[in-house]
MARTI-266030 format. One line per field, with one value per residue (C-alpha): chain; residue number from 1; residue in one letter; x, y, z. Coordinates in nm, 3 decimals, padded with zeros to 5 digits. Layout:
<sites>
lumlum: (A|...);
kevo: (NUM|...);
vextor: (a|...);
X: (X|...);
Y: (Y|...);
Z: (Z|...);
</sites>
This chain:
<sites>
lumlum: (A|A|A|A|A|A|A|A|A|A|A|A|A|A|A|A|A|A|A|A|A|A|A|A|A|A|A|A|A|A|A|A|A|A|A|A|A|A|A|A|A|A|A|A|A|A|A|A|A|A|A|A|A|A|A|A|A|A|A|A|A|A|A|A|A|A|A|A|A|A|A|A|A|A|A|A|A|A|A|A|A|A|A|A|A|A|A|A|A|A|A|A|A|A|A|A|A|A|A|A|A|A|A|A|A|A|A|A|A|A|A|A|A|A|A|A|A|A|A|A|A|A|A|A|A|A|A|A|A|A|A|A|A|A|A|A|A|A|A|A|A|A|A|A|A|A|A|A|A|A|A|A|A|A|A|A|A|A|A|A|A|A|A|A|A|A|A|A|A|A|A|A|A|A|A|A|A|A|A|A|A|A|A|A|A);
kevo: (1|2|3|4|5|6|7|8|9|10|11|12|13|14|15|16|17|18|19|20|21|22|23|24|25|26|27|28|29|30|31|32|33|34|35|36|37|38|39|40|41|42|43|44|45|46|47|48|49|50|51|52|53|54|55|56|57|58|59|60|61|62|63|64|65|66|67|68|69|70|71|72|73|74|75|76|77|78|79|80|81|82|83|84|85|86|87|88|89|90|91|92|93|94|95|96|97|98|99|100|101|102|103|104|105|106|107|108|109|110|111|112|113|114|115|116|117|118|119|120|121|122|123|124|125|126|127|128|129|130|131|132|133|134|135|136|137|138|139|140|141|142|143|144|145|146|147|148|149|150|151|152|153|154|155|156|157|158|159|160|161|162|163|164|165|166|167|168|169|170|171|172|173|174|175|176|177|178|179|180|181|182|183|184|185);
vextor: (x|x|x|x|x|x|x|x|x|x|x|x|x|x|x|x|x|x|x|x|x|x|x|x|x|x|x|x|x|x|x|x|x|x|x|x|x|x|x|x|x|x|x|x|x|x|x|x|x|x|x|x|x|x|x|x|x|x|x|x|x|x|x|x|x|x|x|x|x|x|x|x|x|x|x|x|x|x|x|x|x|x|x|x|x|x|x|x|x|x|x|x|x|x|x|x|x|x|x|x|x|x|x|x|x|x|x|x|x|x|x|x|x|x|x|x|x|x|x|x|x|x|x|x|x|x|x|x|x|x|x|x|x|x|x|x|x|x|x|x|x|x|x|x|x|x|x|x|x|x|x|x|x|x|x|x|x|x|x|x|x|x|x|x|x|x|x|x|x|x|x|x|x|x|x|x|x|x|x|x|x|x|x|x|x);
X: (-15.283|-15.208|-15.381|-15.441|-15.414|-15.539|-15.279|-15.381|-15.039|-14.953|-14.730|-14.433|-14.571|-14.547|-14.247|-14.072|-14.199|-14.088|-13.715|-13.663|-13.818|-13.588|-13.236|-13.039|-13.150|-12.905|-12.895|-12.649|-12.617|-12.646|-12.589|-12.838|-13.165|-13.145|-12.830|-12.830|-12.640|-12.586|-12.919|-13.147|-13.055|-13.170|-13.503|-13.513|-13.389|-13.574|-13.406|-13.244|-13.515|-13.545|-13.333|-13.150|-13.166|-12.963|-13.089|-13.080|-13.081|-13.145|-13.121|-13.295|-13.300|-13.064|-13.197|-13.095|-12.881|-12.706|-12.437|-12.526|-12.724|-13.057|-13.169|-13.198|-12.946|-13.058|-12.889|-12.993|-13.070|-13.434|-13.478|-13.677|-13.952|-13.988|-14.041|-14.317|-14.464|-14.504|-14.619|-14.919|-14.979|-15.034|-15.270|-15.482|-15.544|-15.551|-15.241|-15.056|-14.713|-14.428|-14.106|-13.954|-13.648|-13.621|-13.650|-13.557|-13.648|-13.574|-13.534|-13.566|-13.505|-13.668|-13.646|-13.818|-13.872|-14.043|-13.824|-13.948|-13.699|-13.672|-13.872|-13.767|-13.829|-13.679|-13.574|-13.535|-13.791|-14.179|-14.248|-14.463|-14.365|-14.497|-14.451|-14.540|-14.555|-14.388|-14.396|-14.687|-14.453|-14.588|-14.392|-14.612|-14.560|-14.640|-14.690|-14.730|-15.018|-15.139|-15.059|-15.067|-15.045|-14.966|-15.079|-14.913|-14.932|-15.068|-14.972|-15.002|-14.881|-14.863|-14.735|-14.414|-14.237|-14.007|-14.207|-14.457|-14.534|-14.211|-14.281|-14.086|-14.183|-14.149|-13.911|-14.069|-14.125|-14.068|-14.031|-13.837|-14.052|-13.979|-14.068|-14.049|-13.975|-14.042|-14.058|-14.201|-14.295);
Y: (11.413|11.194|10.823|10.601|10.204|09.892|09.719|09.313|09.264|08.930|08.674|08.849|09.159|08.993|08.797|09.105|09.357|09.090|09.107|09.477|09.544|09.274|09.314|09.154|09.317|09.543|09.934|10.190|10.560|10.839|11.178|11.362|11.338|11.537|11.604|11.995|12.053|12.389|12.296|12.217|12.572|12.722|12.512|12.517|12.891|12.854|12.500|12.644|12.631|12.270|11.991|11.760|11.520|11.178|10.816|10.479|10.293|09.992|10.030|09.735|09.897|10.179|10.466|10.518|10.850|10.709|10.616|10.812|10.536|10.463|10.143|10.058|09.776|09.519|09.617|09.394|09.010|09.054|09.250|08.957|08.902|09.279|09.325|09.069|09.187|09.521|09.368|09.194|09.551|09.696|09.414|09.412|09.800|09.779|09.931|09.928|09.912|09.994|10.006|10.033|10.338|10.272|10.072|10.149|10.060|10.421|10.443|10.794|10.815|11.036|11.361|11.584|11.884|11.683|11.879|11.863|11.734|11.986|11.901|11.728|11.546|11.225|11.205|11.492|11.352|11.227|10.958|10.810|10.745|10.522|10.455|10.193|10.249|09.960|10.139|10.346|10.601|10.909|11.128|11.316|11.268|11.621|11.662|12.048|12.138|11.818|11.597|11.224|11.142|10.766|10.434|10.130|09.949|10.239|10.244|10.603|10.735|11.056|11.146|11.356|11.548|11.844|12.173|12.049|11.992|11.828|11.638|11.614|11.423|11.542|11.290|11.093|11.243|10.910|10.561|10.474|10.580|10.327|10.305|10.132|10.423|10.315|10.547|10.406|10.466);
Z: (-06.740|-06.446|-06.529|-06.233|-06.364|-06.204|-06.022|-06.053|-05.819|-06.089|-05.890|-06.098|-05.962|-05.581|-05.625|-05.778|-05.470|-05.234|-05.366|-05.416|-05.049|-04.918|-04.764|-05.067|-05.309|-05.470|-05.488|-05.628|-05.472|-05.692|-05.512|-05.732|-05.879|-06.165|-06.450|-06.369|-06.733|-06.887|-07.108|-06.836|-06.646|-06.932|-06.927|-06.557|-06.422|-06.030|-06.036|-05.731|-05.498|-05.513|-05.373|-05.589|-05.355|-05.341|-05.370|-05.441|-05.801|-05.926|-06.262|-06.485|-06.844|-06.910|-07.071|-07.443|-07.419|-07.097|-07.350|-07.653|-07.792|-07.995|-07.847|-07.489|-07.279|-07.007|-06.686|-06.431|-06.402|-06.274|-06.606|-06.758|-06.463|-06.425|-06.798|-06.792|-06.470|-06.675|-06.979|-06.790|-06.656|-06.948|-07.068|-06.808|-06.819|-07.219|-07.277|-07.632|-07.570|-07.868|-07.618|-07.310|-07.307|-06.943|-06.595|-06.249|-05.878|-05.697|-05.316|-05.161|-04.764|-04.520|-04.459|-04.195|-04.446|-04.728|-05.000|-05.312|-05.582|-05.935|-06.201|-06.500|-06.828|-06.801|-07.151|-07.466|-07.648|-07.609|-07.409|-07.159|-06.770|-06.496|-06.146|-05.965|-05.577|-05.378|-05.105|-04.890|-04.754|-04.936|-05.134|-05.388|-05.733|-05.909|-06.256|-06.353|-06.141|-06.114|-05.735|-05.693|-05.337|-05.326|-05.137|-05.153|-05.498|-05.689|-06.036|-06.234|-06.570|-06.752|-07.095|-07.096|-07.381|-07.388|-07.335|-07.140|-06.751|-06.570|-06.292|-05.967|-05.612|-05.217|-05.014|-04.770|-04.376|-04.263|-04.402|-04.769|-05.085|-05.319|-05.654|-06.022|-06.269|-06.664|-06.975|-07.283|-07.625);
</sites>
């Protein structure tokens, strides 16, 4: 399920790591990680035993059903380079790409426990997700059974659609995790 891609770290790819890692780059607090609606208690009854832990958003292309929409919206100035950078990702592994539903730079802190966040579907219908690991601070990425423990620059995806595996990650022990989050179709 879980597809490791070659990273060929583009000059976007550099240039764009280089600004969200710096200290201007701008980030957003959200105090949860997950919408816990009505809905998703039903999907989700243990969500309970996981943390919905805050973090950090940069938000580059809002997802469609932010705002009850069918199309996505440009939310950020880099959205251009980062779009590109992703593009030449997917040609180099041989990717076909229809569209993006949604970009974000995430930035989880530390914490000593290593809680593991409750897993989700990121949208209500099927899709695709990718991270890209800017960071090499851990923080497993776990889809159903399946584990990714990250290094710096990794790149994974995984197909996701309601009734299937839901992935969550474990915070960092130590050091930020950051990551790019994109869904696509």
């Amino acid at each position: 399920m879980i597809t490791q891609l070659k990273n060929p770290k583009t000059k976007e790819y550099l240039d764009i790591k280089e600004l969200v890692l710096g200290k201007s780059f701008p980030w957003f607090y959200c105090d949860s990680s997950v919408d816990v609606s009505e809905d998703f208690k039903d999907i989700t009854p243990n969500w309970k035993q996981f943390t919905n832990a805050p973090f950090y958003s940069h938000n580059v292309l809002d997802r469609p059903e932010m705002y009850g929409r069918n199309y996505s919206a440009v939310n950020s100035n880099e959205a251009e380079t980062v779009i590109k950078m992703l593009n030449q990702l997917f040609d180099y592994n041989g990717i076909e790409l229809w569209h993006w539903l949604r970009i974000n730079f995430n930035c989880v802190h530390p914490h000593p426990k290593r809680r593991q966040t409750i897993p989700h579907h990121d949208h209500n219908r099927p899709h695709n997700n990718l991270l890209i690991y800017l960071t090499g601070a851990g923080g497993e990425t776990i889809v159903g059974q399946e584990v990714h423990d990250p290094e710096e620059d990794d790149v994974i995806i995984w197909p996701d659609e309601p009734g299937g595996d839901m992935h969550c990650h474990c915070e960092p022990e130590t050091e930020r995790r950051i990551v790019l989050v994109a869904t696509y179709v």
